[in-house]
N, CA, C and O atoms as a CHARMM CRD file, in Angstrom:
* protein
*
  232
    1    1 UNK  N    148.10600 150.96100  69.59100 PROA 1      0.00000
    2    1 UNK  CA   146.97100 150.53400  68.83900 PROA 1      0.00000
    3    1 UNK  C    147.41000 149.35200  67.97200 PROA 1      0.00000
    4    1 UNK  O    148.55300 149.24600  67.52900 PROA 1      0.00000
    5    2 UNK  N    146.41500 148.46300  67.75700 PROA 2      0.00000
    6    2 UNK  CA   146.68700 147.02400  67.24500 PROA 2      0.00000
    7    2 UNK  C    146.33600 147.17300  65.51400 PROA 2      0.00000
    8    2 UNK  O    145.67400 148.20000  65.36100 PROA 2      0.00000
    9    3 UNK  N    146.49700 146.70500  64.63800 PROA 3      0.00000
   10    3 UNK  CA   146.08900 147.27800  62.91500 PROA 3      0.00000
   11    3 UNK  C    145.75300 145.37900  62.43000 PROA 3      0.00000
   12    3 UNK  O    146.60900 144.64000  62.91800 PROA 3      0.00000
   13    4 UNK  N    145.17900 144.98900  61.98400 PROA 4      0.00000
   14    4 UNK  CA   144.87100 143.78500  61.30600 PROA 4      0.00000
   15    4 UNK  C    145.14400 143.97200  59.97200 PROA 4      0.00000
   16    4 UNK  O    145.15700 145.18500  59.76600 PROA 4      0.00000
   17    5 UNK  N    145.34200 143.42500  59.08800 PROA 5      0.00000
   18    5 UNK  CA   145.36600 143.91600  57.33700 PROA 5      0.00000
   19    5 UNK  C    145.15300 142.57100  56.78200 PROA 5      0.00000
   20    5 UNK  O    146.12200 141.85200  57.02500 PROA 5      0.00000
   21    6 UNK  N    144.28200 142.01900  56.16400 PROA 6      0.00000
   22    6 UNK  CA   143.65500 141.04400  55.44700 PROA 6      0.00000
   23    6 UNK  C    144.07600 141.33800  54.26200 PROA 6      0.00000
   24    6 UNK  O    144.00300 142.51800  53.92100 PROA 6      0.00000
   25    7 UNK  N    144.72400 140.16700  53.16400 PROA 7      0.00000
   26    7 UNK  CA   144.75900 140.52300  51.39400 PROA 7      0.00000
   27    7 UNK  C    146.10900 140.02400  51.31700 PROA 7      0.00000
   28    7 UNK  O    146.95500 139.63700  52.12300 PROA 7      0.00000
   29    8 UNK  N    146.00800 140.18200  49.93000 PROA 8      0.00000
   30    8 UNK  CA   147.09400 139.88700  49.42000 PROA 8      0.00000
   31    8 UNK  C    148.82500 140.45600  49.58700 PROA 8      0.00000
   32    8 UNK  O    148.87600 141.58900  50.06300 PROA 8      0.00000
   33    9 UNK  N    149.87000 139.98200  49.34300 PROA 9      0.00000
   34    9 UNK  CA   151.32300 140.38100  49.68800 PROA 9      0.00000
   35    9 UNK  C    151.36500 141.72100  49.02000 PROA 9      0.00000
   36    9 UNK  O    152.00000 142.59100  49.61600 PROA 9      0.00000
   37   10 UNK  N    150.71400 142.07900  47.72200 PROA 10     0.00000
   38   10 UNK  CA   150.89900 142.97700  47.11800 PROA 10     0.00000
   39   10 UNK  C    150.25900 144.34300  48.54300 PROA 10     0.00000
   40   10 UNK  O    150.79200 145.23700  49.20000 PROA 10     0.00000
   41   11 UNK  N    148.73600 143.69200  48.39100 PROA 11     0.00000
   42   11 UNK  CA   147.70100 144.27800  48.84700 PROA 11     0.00000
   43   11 UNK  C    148.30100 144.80100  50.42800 PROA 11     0.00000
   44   11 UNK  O    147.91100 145.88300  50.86500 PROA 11     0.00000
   45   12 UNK  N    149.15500 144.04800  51.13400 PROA 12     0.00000
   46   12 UNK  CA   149.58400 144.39400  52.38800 PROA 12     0.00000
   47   12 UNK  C    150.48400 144.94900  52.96400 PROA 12     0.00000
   48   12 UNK  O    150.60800 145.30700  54.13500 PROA 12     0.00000
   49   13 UNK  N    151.69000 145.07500  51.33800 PROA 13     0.00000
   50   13 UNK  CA   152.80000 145.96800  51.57500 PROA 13     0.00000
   51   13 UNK  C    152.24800 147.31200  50.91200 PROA 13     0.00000
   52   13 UNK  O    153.11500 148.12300  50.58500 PROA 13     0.00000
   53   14 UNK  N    151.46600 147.51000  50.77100 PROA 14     0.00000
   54   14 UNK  CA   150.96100 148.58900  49.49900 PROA 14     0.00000
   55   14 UNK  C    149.91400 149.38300  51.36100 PROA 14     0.00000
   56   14 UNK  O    149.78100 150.57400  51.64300 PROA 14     0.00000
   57   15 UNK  N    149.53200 148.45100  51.99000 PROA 15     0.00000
   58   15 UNK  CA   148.72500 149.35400  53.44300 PROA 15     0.00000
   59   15 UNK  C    149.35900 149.74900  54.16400 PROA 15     0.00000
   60   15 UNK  O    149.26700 150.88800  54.62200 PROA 15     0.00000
   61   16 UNK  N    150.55300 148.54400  54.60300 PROA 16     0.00000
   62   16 UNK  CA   151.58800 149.02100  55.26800 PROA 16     0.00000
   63   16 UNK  C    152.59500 150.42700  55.15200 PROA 16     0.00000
   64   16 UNK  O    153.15400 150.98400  56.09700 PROA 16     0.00000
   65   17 UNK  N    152.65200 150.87500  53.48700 PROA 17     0.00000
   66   17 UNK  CA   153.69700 151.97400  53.02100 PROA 17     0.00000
   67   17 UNK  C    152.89600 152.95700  53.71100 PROA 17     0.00000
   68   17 UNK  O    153.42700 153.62800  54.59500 PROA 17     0.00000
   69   18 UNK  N    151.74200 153.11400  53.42900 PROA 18     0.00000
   70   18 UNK  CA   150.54600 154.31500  53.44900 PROA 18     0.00000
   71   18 UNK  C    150.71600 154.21700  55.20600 PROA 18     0.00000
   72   18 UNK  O    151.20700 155.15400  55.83500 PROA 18     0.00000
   73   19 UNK  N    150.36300 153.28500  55.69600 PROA 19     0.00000
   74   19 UNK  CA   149.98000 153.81300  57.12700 PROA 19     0.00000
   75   19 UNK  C    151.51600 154.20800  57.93800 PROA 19     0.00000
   76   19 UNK  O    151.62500 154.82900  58.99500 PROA 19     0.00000
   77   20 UNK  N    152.67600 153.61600  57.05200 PROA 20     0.00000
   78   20 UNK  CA   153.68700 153.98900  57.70700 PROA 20     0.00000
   79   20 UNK  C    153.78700 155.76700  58.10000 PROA 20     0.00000
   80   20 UNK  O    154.05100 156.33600  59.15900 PROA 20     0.00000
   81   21 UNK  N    153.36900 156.41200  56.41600 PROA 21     0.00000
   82   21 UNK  CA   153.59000 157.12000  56.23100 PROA 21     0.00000
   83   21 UNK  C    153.01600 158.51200  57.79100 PROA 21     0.00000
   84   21 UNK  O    153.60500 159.50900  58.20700 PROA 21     0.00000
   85   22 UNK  N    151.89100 157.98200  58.13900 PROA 22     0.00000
   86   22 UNK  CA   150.73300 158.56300  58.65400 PROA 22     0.00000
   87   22 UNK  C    151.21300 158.40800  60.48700 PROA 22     0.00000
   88   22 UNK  O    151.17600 159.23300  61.40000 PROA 22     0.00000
   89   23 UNK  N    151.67300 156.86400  60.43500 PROA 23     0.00000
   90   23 UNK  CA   151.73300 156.68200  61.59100 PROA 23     0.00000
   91   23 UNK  C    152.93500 155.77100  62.21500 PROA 23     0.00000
   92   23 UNK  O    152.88100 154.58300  61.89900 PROA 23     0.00000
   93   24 UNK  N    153.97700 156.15800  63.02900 PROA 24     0.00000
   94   24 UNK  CA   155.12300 155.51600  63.52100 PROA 24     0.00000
   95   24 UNK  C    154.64300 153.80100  64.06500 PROA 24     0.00000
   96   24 UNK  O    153.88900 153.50700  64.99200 PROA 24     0.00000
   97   25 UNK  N    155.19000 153.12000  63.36500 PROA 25     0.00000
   98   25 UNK  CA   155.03200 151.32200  63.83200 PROA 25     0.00000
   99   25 UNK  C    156.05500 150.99000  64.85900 PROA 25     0.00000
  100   25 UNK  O    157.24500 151.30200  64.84600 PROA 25     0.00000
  101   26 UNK  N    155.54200 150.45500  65.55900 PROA 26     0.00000
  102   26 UNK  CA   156.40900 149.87900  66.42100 PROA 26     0.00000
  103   26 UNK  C    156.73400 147.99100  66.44100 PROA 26     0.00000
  104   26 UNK  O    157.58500 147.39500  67.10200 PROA 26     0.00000
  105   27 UNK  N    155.88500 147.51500  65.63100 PROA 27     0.00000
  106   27 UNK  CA   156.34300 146.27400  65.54000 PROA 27     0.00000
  107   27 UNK  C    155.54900 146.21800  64.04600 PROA 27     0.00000
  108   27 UNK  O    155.00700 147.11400  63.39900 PROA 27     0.00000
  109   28 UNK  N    155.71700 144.77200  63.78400 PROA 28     0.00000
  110   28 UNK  CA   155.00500 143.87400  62.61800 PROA 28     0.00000
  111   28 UNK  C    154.99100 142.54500  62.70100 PROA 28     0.00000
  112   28 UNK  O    155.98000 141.91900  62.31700 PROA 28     0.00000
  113   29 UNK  N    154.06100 141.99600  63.12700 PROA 29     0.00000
  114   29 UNK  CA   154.12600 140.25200  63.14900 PROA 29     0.00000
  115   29 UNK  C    154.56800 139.47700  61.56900 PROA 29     0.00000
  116   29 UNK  O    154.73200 139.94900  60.44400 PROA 29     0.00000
  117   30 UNK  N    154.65100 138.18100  62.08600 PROA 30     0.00000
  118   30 UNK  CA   154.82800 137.87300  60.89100 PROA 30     0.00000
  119   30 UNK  C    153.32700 137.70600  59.97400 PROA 30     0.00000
  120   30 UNK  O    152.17600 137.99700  60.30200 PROA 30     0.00000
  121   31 UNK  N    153.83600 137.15400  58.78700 PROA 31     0.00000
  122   31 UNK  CA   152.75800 137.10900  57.84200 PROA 31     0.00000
  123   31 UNK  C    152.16200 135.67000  57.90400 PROA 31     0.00000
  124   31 UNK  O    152.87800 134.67200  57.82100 PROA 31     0.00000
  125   32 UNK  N    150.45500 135.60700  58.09400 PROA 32     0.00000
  126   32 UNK  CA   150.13200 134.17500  58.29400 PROA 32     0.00000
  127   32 UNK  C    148.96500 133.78900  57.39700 PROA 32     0.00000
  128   32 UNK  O    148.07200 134.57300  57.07700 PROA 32     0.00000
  129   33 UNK  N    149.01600 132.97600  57.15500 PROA 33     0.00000
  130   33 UNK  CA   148.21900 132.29900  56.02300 PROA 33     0.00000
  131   33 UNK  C    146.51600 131.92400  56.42600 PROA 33     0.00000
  132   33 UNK  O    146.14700 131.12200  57.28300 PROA 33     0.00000
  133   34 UNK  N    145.60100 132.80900  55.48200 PROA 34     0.00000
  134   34 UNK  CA   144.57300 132.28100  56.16900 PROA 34     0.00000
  135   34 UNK  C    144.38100 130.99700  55.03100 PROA 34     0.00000
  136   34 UNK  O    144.88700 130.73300  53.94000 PROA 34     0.00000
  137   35 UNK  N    143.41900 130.39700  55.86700 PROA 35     0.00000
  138   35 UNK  CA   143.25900 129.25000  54.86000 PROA 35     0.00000
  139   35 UNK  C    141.85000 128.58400  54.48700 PROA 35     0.00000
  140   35 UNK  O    141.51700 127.54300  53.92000 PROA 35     0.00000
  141   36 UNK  N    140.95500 130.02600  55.26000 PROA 36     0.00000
  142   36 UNK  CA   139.60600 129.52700  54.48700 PROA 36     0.00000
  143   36 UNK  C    139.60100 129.71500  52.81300 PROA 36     0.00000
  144   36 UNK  O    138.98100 129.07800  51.96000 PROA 36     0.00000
  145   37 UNK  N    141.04400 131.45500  52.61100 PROA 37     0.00000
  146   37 UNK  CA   140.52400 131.78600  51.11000 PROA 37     0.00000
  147   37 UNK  C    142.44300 131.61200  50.74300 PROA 37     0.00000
  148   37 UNK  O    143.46800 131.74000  51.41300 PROA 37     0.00000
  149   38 UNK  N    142.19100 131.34200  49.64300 PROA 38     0.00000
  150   38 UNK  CA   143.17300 131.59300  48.78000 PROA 38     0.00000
  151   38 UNK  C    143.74000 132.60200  48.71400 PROA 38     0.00000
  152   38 UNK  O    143.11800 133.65900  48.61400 PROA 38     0.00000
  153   39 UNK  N    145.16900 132.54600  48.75400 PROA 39     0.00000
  154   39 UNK  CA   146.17700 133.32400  48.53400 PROA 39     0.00000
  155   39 UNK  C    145.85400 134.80600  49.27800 PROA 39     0.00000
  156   39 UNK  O    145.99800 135.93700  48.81300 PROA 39     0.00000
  157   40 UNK  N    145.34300 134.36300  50.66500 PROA 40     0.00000
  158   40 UNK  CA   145.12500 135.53800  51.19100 PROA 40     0.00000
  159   40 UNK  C    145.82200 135.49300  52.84900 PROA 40     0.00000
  160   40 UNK  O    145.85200 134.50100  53.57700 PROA 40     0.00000
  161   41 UNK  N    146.24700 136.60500  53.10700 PROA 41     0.00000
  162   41 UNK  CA   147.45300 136.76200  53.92700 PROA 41     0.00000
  163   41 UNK  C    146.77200 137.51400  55.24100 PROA 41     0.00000
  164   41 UNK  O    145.84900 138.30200  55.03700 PROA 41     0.00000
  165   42 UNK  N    147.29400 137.23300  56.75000 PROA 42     0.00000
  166   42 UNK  CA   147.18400 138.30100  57.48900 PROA 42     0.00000
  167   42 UNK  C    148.23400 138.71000  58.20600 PROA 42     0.00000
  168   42 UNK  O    148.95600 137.80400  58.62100 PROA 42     0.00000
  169   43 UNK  N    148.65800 140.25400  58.58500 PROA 43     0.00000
  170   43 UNK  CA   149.30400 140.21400  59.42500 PROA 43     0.00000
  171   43 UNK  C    149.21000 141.86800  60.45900 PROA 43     0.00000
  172   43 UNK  O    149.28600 142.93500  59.84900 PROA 43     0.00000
  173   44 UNK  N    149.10300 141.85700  61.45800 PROA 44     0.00000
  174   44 UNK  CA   149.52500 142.78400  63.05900 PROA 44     0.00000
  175   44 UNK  C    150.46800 143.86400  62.95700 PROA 44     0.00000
  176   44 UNK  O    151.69500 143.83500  63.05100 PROA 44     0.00000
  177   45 UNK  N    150.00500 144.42900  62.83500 PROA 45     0.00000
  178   45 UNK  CA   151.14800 146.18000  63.37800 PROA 45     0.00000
  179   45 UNK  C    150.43500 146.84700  64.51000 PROA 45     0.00000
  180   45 UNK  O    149.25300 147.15700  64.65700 PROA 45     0.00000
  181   46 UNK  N    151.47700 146.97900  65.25800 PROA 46     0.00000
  182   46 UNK  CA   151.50600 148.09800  66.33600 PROA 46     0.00000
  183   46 UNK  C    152.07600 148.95000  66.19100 PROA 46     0.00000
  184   46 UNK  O    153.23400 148.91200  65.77500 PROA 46     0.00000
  185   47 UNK  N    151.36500 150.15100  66.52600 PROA 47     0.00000
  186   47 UNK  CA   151.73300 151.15600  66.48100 PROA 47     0.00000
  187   47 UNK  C    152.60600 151.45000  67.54300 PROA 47     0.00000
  188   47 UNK  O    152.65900 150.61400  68.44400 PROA 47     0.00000
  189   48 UNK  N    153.53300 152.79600  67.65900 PROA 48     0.00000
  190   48 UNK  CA   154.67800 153.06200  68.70400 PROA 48     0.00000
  191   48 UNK  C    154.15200 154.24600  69.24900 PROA 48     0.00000
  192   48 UNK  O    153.01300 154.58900  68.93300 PROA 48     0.00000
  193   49 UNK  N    154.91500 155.00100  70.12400 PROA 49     0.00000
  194   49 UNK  CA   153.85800 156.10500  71.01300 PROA 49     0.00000
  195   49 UNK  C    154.39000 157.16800  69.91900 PROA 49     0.00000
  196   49 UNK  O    155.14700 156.85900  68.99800 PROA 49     0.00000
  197   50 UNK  N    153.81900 158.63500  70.18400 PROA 50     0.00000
  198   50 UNK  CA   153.98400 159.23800  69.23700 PROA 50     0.00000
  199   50 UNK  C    154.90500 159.97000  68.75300 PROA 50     0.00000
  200   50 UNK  O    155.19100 160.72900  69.67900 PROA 50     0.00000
  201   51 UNK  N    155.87700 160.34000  67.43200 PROA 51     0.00000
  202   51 UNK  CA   157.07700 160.62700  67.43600 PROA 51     0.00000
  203   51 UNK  C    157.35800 162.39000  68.07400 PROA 51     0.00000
  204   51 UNK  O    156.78100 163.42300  67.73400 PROA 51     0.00000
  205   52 UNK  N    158.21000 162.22900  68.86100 PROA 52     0.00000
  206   52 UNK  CA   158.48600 163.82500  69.19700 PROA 52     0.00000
  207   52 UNK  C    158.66500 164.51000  67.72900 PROA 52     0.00000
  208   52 UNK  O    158.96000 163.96700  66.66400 PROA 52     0.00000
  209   53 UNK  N    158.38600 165.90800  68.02500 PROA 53     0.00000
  210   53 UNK  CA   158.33400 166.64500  67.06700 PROA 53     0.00000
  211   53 UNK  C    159.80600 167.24000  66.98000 PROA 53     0.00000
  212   53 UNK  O    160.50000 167.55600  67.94600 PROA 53     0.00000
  213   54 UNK  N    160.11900 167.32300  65.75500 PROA 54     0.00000
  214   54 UNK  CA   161.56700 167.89500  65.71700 PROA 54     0.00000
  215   54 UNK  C    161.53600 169.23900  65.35200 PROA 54     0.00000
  216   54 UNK  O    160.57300 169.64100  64.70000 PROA 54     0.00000
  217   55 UNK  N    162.52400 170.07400  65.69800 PROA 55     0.00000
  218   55 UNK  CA   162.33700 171.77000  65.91600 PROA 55     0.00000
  219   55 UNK  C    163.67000 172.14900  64.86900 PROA 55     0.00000
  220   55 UNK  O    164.75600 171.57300  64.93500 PROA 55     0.00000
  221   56 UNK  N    163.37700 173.09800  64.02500 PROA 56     0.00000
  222   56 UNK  CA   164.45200 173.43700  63.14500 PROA 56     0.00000
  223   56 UNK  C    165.44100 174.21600  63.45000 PROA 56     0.00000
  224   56 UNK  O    164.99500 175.32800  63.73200 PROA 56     0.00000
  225   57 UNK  N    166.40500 174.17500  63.51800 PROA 57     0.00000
  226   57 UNK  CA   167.80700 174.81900  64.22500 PROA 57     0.00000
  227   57 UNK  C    167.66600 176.12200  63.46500 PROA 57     0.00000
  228   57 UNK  O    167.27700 176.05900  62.29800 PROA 57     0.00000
  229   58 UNK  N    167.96100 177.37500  64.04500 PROA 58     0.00000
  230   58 UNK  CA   167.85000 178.55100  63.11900 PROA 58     0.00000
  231   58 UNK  C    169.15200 179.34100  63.82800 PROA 58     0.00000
  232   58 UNK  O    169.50900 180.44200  63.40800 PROA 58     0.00000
């Protein structure tokens, strides 16, 4: 799955932590400048397939 995130550097490492949390990334483009608005940023995450589940040794 493809993720878009529009906003600011603050605003995009602050979506990125959260969705890490939720969901395994498999890439991150770089960060690109839009330039209709000010100081506003975009950048691409893909997601990775889904993490195997780990089983607790007993």
């Amino acid at each position: 799955m493809r993720i878009r995130i529009d906003g600011t550097h603050a605003e995009i490492a602050y979506a990125v932590n959260k969705i890490r949390t939720i969901l395994p990334i498999g890439s991150i483009s770089q960060i690109l400048p839009l330039h209709q608005r000010p100081h506003t940023w975009r950048v691409f995450l893909n997601t990775a397939p889904k993490r195997p589940e780990r089983r607790w040794i007993t």
